[in-house]
N, CA, C and O of each residue as an XYZ file, in Angstrom:
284
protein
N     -12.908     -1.230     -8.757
C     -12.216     -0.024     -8.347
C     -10.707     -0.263     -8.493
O     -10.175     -1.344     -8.241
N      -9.985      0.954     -8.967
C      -8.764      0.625     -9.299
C      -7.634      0.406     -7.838
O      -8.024      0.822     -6.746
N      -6.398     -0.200     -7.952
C      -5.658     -0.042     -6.555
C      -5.243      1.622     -6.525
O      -5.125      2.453     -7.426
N      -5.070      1.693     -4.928
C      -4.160      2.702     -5.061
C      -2.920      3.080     -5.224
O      -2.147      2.469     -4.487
N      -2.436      3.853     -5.907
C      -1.305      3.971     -6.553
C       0.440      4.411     -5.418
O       1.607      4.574     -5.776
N       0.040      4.437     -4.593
C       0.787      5.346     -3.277
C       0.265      4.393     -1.587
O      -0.928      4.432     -1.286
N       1.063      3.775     -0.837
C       1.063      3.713     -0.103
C       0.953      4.710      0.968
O       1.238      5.811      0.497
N       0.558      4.806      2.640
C       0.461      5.434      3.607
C       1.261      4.931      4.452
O       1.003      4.133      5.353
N       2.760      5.639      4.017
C       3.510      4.318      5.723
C       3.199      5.587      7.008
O       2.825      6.758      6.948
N       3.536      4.750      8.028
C       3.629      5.655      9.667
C       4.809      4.624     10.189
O       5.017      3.432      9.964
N       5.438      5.550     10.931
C       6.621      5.011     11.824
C       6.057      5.320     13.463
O       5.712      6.341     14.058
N       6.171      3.821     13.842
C       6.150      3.827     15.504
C       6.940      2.760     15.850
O       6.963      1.703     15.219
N       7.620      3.009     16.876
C       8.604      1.563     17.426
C       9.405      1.142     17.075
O       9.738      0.082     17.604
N      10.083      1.587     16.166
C      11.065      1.121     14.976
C      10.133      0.403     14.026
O      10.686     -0.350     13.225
N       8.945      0.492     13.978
C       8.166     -0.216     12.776
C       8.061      1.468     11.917
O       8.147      2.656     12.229
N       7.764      0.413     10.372
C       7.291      1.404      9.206
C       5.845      0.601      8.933
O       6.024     -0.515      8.445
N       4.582      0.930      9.137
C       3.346      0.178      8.725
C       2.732      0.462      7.857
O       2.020      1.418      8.167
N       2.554      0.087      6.647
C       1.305      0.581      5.612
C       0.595     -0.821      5.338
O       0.990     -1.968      5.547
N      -0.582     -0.332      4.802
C      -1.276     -1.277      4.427
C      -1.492     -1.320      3.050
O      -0.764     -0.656      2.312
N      -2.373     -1.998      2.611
C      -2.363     -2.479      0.989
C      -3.646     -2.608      0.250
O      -4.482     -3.404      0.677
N      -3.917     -1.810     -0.959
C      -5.412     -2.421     -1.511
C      -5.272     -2.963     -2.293
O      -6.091     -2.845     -3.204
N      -4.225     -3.841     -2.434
C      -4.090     -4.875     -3.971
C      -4.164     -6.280     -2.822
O      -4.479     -7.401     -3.221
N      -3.941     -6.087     -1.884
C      -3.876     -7.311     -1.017
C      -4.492     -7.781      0.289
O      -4.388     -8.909      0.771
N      -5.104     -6.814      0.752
C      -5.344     -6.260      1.856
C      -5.146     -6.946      3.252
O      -5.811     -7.588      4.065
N      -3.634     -6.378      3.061
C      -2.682     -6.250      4.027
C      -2.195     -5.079      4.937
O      -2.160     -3.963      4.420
N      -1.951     -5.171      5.775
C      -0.790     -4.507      6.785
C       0.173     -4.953      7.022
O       0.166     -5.896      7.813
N       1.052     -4.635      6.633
C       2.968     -5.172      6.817
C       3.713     -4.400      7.600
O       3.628     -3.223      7.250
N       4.344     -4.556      8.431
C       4.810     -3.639      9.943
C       6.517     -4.430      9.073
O       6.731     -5.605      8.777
N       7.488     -3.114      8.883
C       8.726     -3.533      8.604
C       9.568     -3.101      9.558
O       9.122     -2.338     10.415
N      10.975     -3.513      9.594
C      12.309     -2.584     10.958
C      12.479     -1.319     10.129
O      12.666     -1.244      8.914
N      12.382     -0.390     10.977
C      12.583      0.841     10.264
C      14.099      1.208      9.875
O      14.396      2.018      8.997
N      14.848      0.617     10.520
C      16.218      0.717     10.606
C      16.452     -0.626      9.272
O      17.095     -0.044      8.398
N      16.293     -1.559      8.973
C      16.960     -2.666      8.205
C      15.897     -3.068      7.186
O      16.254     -3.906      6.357
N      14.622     -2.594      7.114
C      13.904     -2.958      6.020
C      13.129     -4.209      6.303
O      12.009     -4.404      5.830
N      13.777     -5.080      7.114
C      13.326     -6.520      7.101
C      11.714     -6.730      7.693
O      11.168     -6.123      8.615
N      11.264     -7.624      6.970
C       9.590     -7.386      7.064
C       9.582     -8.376      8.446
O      10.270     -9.389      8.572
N       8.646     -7.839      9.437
C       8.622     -8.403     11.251
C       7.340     -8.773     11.208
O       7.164     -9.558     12.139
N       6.359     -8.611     10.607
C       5.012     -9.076      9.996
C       4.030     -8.749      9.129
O       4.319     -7.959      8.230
N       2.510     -9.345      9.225
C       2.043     -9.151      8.157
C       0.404     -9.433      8.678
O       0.251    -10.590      9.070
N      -0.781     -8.611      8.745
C      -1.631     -8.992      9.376
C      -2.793     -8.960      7.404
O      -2.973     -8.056      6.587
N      -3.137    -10.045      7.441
C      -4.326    -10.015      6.528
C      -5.929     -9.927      6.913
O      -6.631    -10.713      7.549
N      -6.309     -8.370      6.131
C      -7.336     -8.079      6.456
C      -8.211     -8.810      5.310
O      -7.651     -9.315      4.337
N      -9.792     -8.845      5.498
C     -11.272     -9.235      4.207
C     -11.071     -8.395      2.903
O     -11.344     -8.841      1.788
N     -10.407     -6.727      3.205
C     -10.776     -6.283      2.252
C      -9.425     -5.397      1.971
O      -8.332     -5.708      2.444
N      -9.630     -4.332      1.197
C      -8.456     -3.630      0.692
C      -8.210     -2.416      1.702
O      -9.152     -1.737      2.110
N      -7.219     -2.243      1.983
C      -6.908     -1.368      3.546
C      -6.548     -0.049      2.441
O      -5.779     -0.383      1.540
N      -6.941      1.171      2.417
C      -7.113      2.351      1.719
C      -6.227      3.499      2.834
O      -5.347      4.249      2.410
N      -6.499      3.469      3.757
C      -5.958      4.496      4.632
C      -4.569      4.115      5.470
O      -4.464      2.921      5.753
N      -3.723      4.807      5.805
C      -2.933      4.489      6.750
C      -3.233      4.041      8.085
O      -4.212      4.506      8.669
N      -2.310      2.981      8.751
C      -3.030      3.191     10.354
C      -2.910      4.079     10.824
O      -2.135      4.984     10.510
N      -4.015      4.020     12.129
C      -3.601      5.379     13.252
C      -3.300      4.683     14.571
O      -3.937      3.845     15.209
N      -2.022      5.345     14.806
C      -1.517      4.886     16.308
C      -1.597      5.376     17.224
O      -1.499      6.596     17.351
N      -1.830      4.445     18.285
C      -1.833      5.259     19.803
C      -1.693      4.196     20.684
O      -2.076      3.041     20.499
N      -1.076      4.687     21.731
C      -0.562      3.660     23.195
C       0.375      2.307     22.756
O       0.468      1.471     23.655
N       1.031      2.010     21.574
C       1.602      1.315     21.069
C       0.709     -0.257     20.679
O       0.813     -1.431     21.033
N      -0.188      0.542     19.746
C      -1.475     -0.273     18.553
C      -1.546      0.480     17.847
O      -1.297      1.665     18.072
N      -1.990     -0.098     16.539
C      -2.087      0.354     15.052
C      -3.704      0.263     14.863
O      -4.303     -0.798     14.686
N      -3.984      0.856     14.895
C      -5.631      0.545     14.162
C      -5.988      1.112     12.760
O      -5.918      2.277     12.369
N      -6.312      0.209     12.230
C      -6.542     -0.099     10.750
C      -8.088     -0.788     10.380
O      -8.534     -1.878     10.738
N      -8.803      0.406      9.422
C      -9.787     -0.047      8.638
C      -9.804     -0.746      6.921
O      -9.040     -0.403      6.019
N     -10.859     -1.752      6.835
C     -10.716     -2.098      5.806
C     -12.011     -1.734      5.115
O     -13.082     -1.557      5.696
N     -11.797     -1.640      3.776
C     -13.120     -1.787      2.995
C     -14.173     -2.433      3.073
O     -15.113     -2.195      2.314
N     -14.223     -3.461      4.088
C     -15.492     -4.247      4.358
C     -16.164     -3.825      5.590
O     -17.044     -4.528      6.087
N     -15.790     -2.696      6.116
C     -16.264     -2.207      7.132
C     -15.763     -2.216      8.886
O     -16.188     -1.722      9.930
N     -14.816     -2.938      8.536
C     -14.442     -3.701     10.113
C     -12.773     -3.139     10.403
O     -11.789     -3.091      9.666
N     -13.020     -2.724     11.951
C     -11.681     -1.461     12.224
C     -10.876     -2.802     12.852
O     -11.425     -3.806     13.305
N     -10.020     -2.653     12.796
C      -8.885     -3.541     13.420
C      -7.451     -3.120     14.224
O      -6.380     -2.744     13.747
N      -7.938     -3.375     15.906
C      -6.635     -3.150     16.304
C      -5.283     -4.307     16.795
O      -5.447     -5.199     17.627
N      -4.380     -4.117     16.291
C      -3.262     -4.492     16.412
C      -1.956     -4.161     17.404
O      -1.533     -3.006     17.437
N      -1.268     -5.313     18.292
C       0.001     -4.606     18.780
C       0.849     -4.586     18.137
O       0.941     -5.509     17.328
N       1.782     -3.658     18.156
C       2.823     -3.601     17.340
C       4.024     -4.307     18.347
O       5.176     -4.438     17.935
C-alpha cells in the first residue's frame, strides 16, 4: 500500500502532533518554535490523525492497537 501523501497535524498544548505511514510514528513538535519535544514509535503505519481529550493523544495504528499518550 502506498504512503500517504498529506499528513494530519492537531494542535493541543503548544504541541503540533501528526503521525506517519512511512514510519509509523507520532511526533508531538513546539507549536511556537518547530523544535521536535518527541517521538512515540508505533508496529504499524499511523493513517489518521490523533484525537485529543483531557490532555492525551490517542492514536491508532494499522496493526490494530489504539494508543494513548500524554502530551
Amino acid at each position: 500500500m502506498a504512503f500517504d501523501h498529506a499528513y494530519h497535524p492537531v494542535i493541543a498544548q503548544d504541541l503540533l502532533l501528526f503521525g506517519s505511514s512511512a514510519d509509523g510514528t507520532v511526533t508531538a513538535l513546539d507549536a511556537k518554535t518547530g523544535d521536535e519535544r518527541w517521538t512515540f514509535f508505533t508496529r504499524a503505519p499511523v493513517r489518521f490523525a490523533p484525537a485529543l481529550r483531557n490532555g492525551q493523544a490517542f492514536v491508532a495504528g494499522d496493526e490494530g492497537f489504539l494508543y494513548c499518550l500524554n502530551l
